[in-house]
DRENTORMAR-768545 format. One line per 10 residues: number of its first residue (from 0); their letters; for each residue x, y, z of N, C-alpha, C. Coordinates in pm, 1 decimal. Example, Ala and Ser with C-alpha at 12.3 -4.5 7.8 and 13.67 -1.06 7.14 Angstrom:
// DRENTORMAR-768545
0> as> 1319.0 -569.0 780.0 1230.0 -450.0 780.0 1320.0 -330.0 780.0; 1285.0 -225.0 708.0 1367.0 -106.0 714.0 1290.0 3.0 787.0
// end
This chain:
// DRENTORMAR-768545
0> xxxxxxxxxx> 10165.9 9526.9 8181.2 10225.7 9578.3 8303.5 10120.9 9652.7 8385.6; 10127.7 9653.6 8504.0 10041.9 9718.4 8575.2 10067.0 9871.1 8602.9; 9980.1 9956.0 8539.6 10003.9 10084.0 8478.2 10000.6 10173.0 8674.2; 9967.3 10112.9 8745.9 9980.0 10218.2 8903.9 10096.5 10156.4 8937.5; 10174.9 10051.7 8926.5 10331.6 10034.7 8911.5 10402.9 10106.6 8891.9; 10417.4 10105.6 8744.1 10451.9 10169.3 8666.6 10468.6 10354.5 8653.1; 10337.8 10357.5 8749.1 10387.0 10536.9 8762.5 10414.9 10546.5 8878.7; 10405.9 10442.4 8984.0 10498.6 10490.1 9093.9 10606.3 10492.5 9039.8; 10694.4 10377.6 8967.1 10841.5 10357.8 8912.5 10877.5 10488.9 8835.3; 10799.7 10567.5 8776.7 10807.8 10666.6 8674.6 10821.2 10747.0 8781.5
10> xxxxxxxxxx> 10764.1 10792.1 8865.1 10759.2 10912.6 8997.8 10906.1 10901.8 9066.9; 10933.3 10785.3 9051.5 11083.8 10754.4 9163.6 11215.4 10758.8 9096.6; 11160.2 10723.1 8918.0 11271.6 10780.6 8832.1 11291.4 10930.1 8847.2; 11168.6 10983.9 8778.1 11172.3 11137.8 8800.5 11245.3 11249.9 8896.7; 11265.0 11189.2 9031.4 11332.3 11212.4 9145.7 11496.2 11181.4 9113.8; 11567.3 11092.4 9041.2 11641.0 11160.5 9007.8 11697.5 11176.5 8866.0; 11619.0 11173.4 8765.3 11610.3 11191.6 8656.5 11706.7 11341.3 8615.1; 11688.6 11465.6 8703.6 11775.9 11556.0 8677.4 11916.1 11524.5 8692.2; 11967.6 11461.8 8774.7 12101.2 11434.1 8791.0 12185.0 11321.5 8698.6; 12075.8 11247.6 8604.3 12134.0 11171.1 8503.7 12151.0 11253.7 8408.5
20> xxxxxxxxxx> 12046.8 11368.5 8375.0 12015.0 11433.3 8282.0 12094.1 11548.9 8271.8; 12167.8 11618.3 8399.3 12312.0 11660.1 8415.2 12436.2 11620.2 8343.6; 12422.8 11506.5 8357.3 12554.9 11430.4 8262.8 12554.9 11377.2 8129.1; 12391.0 11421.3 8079.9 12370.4 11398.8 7937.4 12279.9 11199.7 7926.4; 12272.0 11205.0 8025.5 12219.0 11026.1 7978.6 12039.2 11022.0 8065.6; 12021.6 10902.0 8061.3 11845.1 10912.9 8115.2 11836.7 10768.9 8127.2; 11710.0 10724.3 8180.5 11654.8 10537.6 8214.5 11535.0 10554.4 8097.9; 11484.5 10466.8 8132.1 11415.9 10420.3 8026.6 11342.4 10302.6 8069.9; 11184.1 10235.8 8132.4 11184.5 10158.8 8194.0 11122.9 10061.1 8051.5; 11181.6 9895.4 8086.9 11159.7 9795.5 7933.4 11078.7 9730.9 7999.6
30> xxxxxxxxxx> 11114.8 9702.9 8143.1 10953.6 9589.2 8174.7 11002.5 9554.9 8340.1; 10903.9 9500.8 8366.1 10874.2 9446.4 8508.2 10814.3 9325.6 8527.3; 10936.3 9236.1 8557.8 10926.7 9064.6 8531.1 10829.0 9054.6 8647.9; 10764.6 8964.6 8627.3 10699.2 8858.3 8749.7 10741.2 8867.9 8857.8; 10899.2 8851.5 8837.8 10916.7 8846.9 9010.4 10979.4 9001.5 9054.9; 10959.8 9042.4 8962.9 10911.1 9200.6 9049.0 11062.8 9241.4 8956.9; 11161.2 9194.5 8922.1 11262.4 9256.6 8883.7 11252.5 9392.8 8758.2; 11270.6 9498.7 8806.1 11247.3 9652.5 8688.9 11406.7 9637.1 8627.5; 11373.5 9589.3 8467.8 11476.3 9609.5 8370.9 11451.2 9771.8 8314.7; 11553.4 9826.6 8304.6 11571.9 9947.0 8239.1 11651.2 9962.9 8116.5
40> xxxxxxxxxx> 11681.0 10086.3 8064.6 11757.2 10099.4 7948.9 11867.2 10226.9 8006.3; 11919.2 10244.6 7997.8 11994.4 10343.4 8023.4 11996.8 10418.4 7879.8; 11999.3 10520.5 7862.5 12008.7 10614.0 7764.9 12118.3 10698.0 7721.2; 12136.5 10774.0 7641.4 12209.4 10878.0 7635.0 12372.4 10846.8 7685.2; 12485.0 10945.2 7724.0 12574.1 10891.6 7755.1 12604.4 10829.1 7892.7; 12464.5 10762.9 7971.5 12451.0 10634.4 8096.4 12509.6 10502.1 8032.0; 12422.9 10456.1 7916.2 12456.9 10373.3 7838.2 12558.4 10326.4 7785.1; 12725.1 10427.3 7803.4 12840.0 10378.2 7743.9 12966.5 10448.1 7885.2; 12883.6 10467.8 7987.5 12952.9 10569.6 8082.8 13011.1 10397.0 8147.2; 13178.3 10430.7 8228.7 13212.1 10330.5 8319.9 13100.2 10303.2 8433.2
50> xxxxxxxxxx> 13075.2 10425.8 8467.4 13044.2 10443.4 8624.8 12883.6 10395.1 8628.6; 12809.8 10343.4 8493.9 12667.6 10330.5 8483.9 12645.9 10218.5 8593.3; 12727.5 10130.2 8627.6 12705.0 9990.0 8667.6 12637.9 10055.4 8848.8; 12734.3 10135.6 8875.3 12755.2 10227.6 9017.8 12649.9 10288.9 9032.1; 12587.0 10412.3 8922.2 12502.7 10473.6 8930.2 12385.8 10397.4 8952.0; 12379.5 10285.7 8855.1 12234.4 10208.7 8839.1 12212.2 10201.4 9035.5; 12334.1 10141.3 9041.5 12278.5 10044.5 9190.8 12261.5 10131.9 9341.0; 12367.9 10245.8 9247.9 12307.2 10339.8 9433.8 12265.2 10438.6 9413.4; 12231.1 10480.6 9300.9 12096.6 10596.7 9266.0 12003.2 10563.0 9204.8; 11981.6 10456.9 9130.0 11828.9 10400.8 9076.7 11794.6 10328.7 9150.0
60> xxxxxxxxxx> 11864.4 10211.8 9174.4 11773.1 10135.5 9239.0 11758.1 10171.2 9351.3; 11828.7 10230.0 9425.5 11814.4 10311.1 9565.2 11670.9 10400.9 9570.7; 11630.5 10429.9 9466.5 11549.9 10536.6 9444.9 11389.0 10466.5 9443.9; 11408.0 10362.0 9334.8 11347.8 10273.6 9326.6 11280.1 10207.4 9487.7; 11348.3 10145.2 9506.8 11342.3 10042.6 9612.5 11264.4 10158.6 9715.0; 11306.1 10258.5 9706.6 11261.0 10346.2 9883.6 11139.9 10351.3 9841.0; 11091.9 10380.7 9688.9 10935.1 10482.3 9655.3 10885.3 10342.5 9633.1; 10904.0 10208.0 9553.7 10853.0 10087.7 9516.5 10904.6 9994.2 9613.3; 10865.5 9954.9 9665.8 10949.0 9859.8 9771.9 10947.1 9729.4 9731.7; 10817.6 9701.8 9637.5 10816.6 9582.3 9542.0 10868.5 9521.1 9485.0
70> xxxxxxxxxx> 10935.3 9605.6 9410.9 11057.4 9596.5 9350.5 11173.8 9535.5 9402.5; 11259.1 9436.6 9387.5 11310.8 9336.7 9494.0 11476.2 9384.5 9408.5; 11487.1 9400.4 9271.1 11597.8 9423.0 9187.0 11578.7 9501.9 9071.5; 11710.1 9543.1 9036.4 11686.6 9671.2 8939.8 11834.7 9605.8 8823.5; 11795.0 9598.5 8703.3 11886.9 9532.3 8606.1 11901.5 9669.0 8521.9; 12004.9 9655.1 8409.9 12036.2 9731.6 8309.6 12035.6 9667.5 8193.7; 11954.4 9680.5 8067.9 11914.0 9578.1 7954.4 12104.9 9586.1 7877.2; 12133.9 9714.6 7903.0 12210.9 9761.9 7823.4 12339.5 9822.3 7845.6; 12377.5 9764.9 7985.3 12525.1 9832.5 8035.8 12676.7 9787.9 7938.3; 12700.1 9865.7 7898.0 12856.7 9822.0 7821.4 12965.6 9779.5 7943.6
80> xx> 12973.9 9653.3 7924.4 13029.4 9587.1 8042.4 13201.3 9640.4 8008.9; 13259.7 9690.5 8095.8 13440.3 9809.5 8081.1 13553.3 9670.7 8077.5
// end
């Protein structure tokens, strides 16, 4: 993986990393496909929460996308589908 990627993606998690970390859960980044797609892990209680599907898409990847613009999509390795 390309490690100046990768800490932009880490810098743009970080931003809102407190507000997952409020509710007890966290990301976790697993990889960054070819075509730019950032798979994550969701952690903690993100990982079994309803609302993870919601959170992912308008606070990560939202977050994502503004600081990485590269980044074209944002997946969840691990959402417990409700």
């Amino acid at each position: 993986m390309n490690t100046e990627l990768i800490e932009r993606i880490e810098k743009a998690l970080n931003s809102i990393r407190p507000y997952l970390e409020a509710d007890g859960g966290n990301v976790k980044i697993v990889e960054v496909t070819s075509e730019m797609v950032l798979k994550l892990e969701l952690t903690g209680t993100c990982s079994s929460c309803p609302m993870s599907t919601m959170t992912l898409k308008a606070g990560v990847e939202e977050a994502i996308k503004r600081d990485v613009p590269e980044i074209i999509k944002v997946e969840a390795v691990n959402v417990a589908v409700v």
